[in-house]
C-alpha positions as CSV (number, residue, x, y, z in Angstrom):
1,X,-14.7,36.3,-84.7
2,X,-12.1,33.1,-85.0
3,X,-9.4,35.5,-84.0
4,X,-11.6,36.6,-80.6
5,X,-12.0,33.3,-79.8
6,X,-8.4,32.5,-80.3
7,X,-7.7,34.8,-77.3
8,X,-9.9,34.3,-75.1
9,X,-8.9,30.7,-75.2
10,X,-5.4,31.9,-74.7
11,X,-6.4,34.4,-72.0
12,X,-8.2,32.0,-70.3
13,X,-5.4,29.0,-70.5
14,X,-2.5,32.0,-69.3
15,X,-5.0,33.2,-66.4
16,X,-5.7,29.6,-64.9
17,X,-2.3,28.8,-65.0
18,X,-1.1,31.9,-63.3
19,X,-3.4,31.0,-60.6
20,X,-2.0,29.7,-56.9
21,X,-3.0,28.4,-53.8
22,X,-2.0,30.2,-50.8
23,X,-1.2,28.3,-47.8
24,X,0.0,30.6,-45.0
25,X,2.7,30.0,-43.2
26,X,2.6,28.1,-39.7
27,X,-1.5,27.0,-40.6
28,X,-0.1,23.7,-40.5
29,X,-1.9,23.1,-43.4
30,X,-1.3,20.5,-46.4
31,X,0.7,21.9,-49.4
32,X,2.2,19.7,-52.4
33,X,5.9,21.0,-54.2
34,X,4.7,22.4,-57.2
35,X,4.8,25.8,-58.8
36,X,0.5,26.4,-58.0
37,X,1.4,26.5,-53.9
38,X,2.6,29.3,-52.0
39,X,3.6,29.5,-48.5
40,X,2.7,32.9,-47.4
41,X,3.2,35.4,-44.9
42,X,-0.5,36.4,-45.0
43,X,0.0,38.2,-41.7
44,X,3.1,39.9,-42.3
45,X,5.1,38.1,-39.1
46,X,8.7,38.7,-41.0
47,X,7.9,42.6,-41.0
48,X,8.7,43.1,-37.2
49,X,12.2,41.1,-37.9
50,X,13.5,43.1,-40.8
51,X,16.7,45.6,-40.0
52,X,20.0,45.6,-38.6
53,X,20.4,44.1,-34.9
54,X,22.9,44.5,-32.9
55,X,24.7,42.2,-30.1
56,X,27.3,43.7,-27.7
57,X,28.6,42.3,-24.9
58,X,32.3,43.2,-23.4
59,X,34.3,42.3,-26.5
60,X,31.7,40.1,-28.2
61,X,29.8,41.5,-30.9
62,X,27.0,40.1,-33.5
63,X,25.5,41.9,-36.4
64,X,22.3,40.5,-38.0
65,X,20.6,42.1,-40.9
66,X,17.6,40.2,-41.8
67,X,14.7,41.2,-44.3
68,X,11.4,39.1,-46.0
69,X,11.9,38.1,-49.5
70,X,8.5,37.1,-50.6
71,X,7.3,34.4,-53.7
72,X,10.8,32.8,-53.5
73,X,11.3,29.4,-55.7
74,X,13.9,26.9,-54.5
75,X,13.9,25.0,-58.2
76,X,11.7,24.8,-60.9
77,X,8.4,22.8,-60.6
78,X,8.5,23.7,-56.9
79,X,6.4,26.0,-54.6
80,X,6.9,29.3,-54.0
81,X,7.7,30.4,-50.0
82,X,8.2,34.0,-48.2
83,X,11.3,33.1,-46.1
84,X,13.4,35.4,-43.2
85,X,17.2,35.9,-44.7
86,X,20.0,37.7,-43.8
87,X,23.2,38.0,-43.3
88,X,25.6,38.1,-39.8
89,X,29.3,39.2,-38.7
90,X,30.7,38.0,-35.5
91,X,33.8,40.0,-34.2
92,X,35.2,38.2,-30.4
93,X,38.1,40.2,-29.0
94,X,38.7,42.8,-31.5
95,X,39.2,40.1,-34.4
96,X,36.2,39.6,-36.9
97,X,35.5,35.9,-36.8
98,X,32.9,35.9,-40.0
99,X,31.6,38.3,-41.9
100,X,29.1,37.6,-44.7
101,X,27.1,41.6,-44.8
102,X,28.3,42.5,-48.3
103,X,26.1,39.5,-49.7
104,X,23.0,41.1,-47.7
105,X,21.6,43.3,-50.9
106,X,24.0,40.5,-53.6
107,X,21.5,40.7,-56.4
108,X,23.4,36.8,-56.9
109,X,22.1,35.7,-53.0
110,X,18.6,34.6,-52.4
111,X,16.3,32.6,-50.5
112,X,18.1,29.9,-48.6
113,X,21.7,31.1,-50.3
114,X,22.3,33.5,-47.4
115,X,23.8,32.6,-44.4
116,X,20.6,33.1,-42.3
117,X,17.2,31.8,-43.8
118,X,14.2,30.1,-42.9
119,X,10.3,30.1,-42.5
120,X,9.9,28.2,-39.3
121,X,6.9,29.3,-36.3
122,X,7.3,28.1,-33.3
123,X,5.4,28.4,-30.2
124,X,7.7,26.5,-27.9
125,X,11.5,26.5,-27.0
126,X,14.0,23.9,-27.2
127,X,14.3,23.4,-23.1
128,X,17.9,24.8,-23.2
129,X,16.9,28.2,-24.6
130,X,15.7,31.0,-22.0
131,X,12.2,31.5,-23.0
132,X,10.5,35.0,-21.9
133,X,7.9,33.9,-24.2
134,X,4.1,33.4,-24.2
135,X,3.1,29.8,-25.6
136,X,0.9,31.8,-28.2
137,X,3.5,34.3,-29.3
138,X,5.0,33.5,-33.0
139,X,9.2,32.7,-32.5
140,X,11.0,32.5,-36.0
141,X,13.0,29.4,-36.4
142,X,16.1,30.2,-38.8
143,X,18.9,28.4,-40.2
144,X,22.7,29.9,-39.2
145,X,25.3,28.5,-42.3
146,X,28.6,28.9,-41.5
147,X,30.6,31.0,-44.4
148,X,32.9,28.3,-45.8
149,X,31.8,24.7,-44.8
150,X,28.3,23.9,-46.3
151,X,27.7,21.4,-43.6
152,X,28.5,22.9,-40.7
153,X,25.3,25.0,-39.3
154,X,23.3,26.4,-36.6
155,X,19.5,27.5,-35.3
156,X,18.8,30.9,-34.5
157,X,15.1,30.7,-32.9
158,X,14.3,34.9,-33.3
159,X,11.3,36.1,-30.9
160,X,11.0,40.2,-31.2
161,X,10.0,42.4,-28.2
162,X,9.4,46.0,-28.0
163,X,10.6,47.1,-24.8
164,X,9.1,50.7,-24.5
165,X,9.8,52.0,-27.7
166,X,13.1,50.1,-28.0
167,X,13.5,46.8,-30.4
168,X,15.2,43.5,-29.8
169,X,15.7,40.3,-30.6
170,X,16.0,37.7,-28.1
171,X,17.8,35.0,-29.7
172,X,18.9,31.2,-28.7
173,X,21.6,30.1,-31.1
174,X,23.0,26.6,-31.2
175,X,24.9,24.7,-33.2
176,X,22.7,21.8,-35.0
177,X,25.9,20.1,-37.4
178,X,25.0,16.7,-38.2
179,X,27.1,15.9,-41.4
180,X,30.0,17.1,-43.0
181,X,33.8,16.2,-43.6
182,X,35.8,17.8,-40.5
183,X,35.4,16.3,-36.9
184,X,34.2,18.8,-34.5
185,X,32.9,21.1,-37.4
186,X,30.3,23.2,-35.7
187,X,29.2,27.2,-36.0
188,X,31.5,30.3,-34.5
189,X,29.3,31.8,-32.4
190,X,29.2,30.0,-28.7
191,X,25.5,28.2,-28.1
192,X,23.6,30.7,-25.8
193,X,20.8,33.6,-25.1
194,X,21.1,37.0,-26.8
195,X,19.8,40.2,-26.9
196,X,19.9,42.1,-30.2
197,X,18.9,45.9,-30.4
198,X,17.7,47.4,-33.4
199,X,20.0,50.1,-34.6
């Protein structure tokens, strides 16, 4: 009987610990950094944005490949998040400018370690983007790190259409550097509107 008791005490100690709160993502409601908080997907937004999209225009091409990666931890003691990643290649004139694919499916790269990540919604636009967009419609709001210097990065605000039976990506990218060691740092691809097909 002392051993029965013995476990459930343990059962119960192990189940009450495992427990967490989820918060989904974009409710806008309060969450504290610790390990019991999770900030969720609950309504599968990422889905839509996972695969590889493609960019052409004249001699200016962008590949994204993005995907969800669910329950990821930053650091210890800290709450779990789903998060949009992924990784890009930009090719201007026949000469690949970046190109950071091969660390898409890097069992050594996750959460905000790839060059794209982030969890953001957003209803509106920055008033230099084009927005197609309803008010109501859920944009992704990602981060763009440049390959070599940590401090140089961009936004990549994501809103996906289907466009009868074909899939894109309407994309404002702009450079947001506001630290770092080299004047002028800022990302390789130009600020501007594009249009990413699904391939």
């Amino acid at each position: 009987m002392k051993h029965i008791l013995i476990l459930v005490i343990i059962l119960t100690t192990l189940s009450c610990k495992a427990q967490s709160i989820i918060v989904p993502i974009g409710s806008g409601q309060n969450f504290e950094k610790n390990e019991n908080y999770y900030l969720k997907d609950v309504n599968n937004e990422f889905d839509k944005f996972e695969g590889t999209w493609l960019y052409q225009s004249g001699t200016t091409q962008i590949t994204f490949q993005l995907k969800k990666e669910e329950h990821y931890q930053a650091s210890e003691n800290y709450n779990y998040i789903d998060l949009l990643v992924g990784e890009y290649q930009y090719i201007e004139n026949g000469f690949e400018i970046v190109n950071t694919l091969s660390d898409f499916d890097s069992p050594f790269v996750s959460g905000y370690q790839h060059k794209i990540s982030g969890r953001i919604f957003k209803h509106r636009l920055p008033s230099f983007c084009i927005d197609n967009s309803d008010v109501a419609e859920i944009k992704i709001k990602v981060r763009l790190n440049h390959p070599t210097e940590e401090e140089t990065e961009g936004i990549v605000i994501l809103r996906y259409v289907n466009d009868n039976g074909t899939e894109k990506l309407e994309a404002c990218i702009y450079d947001n550097t506001t630290m770092g060691n080299i004047p002028n740092a800022r990302i390789d691809i130009p600020n501007g509107y594009y249009e990413f097909i699904k391939q």
